[in-house]
N, C-alpha and C positions, 0 to 999 in steps of 0.2 A: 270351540277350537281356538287356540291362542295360536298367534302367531312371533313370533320375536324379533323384536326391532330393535336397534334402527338398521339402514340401509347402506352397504359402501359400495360406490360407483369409482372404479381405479381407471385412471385415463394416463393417455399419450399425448394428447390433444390431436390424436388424429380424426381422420374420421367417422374409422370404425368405434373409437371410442368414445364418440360422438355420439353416436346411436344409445349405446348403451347409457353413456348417461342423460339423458334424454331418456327412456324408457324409465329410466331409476329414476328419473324427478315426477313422470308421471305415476310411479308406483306409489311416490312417499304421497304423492298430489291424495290419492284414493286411499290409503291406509294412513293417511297423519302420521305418519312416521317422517322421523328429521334421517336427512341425507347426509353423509360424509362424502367430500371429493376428496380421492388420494392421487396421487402423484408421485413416483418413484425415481429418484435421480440417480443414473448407473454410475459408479466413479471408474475412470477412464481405465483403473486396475484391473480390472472387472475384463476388461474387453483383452482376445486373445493379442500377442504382440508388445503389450503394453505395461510401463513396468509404473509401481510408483513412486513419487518422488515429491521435490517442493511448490512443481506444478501444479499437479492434480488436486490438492487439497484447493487453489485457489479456481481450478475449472468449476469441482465440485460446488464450490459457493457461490462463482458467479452461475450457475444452471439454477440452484433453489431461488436466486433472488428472482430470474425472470420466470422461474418458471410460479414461484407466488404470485408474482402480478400476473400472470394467466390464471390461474386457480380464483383467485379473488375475482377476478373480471365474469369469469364463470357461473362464480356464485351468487353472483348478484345477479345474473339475468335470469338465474334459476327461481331465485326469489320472489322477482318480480316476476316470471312470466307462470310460477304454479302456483306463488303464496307459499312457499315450505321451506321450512328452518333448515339452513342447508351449514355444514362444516365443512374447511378445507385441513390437511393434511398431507408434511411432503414425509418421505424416508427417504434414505439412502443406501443402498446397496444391491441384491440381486431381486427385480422387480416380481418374479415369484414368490418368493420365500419370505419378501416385504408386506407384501397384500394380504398374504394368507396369515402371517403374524398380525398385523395391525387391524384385519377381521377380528382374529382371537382376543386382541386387547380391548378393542371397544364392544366386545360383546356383539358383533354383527348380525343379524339374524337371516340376511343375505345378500352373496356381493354378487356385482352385474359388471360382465367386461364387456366387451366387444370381440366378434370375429372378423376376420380378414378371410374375405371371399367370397363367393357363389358356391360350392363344391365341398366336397368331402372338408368338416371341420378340422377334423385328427389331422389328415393326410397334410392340411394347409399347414396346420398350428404345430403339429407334431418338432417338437424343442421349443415352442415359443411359449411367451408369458403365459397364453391365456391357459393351453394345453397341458403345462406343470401346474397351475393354481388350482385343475381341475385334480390333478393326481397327488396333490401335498393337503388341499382344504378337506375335512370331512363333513362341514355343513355344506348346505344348498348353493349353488353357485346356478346363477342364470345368464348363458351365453347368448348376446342378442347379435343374430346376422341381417336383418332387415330392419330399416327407418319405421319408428315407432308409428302407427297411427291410431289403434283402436284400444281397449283392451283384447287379452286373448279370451277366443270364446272356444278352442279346442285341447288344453293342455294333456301331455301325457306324461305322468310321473313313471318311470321305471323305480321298482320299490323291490328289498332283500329285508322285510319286515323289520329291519334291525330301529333304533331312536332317528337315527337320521333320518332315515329315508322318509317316515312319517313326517321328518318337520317337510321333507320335499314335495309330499302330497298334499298335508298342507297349505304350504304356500302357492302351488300350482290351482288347489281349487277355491281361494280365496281370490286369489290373482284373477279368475276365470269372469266372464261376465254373471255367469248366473250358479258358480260350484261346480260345472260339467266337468272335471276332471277324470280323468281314466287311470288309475294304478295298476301297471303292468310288472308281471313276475313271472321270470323266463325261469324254469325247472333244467335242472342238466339234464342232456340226453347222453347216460350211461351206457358206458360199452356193454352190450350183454355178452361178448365174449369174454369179455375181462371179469363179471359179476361169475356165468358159469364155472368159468377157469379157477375161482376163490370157492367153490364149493356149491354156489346157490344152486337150487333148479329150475328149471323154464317155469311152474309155477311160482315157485320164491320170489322170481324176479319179476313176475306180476304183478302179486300181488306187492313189494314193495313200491312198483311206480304206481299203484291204486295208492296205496297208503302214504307217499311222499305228495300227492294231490289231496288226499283227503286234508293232508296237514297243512297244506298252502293254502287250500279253500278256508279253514279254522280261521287261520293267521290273517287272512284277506280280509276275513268279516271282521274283525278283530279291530283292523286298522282300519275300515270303513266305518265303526261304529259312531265315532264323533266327528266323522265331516260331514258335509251337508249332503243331503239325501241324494242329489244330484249325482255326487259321486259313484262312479261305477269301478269295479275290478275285473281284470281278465288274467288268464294263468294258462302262458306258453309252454312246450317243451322245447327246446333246443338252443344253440349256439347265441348266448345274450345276445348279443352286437348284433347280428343280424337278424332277431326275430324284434326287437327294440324298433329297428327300420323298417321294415316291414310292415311291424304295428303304425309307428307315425304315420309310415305312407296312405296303408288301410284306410286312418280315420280320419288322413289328413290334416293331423296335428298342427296347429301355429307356435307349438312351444314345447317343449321339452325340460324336464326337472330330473334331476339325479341328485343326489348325497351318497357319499361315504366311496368306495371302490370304487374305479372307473371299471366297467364290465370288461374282461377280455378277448380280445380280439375288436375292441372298439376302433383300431388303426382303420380297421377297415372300412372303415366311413361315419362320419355319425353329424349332427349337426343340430342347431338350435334356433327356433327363432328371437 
């Protein structure tokens, strides 16, 4: 199973992005994989009300300088305190559309933010940095909402067979203490008045949801073939977002992995450890 490295950790130097990079130093700590710290500096443009001028080029530079001396300061404690070759990096511009670029330029194999809150991710994040990087990146993105302490020992990839979502299960059951990873794939649940109403019949429409399972089950075994034996598959019918929650709940998940689409109706709660 490859995994693809290296690792970017995008901070605020707040807290919650604290956590995050801190889980991302003890990831690169177990995978030998070198770290990148990024750091995005908004130019005052950017923000509503605000217009530019011959001020904000010099906001803009006095923010990278101090905010490298915080990166640098960062990085060395990363250093010292896991042993791992850590990078810093700042950009400048809209801190979504920065990370998820600057992933794609160093070849990230996956980036780790931080959430803000106890509660519903979406509902918190929903317009914010973390929230758009989920819905602009299509590799793996790991949202950490609680202070790192162990590895995870229950992850659940939500998986749409597609490349991505494989590197997501992937990295959920390498990341896992022992592979226990779960890949979950939620099936739509078709309107069968709408299916009859296009011509089908109450058998037709059977046997297509037989057959639309028989074909997930294929693709399930498919993408379980080369992760570790540990890994198990399960195959939902109904409303992504909510049966994705439900699952976590079930099996008590400490983590969650997605790639590629944010599943819809995800506003309605969704969250990561």
């Amino acid at each position: 199973m490859h995994i693809p490295l290296p690792i970017l950790a995008a901070t605020d130097f707040s807290y919650a992005a604290d956590q995050a990079v801190q889980r991302a130093a003890m990831l690169a700590q177990r995978l030998g994989a070198e770290l990148t710290l990024l750091h995005v500096v908004s130019p005052l443009a950017l923000y509503p009300g605000m217009e530019s001028g011959p001020g904000t080029d010099v906001w803009a530079a006095a923010c990278e300088r101090a905010s490298a001396g915080q990166l640098d300061a960062l990085a060395e404690v990363l250093r010292s305190r896991y042993g791992i070759a850590v990078q810093t990096a700042q950009r400048i511009g809209r801190a979504y559309r920065q990370i998820a670029d600057h992933a794609a330029a160093m070849g990230a194999g996956l980036v780790v933010l931080g959430a803000r809150g106890e509660n519903s991710l979406a509902r918190l994040l929903l317009g914010s940095t973390t929230w758009r990087v989920l819905r602009v990146r299509k590799d793996p993105v790991l949202v950490v909402r609680n202070a790192p302490i162990e590895v995870y020992r229950r992850p659940l990839a939500a998986v749409d067979f597609s490349p991505d979502s494989h590197a997501a299960l992937a990295w959920a059951a390498h990341l896992s203490a022992d592979g226990s990873a779960e890949a979950l794939h939620v099936l739509p649940n078709e309107d069968e008045r709408h299916l009859r109403g296009v011509g089908l019949s109450a058998e037709a429409v059977r046997q297509r949801r037989v057959d639309m399972r028989a074909i997930a089950k294929n693709l399930m075994a498919n993408l379980l073939a080369d992760m570790p034996a540990q890994a198990a598959g399960h195959i939902e019918i109904g409303p992504a977002a909510k049966i994705i929650l439900e699952r976590a709940a079930e099996r008590r998940a400490d983590s969650l992995f997605w790639a590629g689409k944010v599943p819809a109706g995800w506003r309605s709660g969704c969250w990561a450890a």
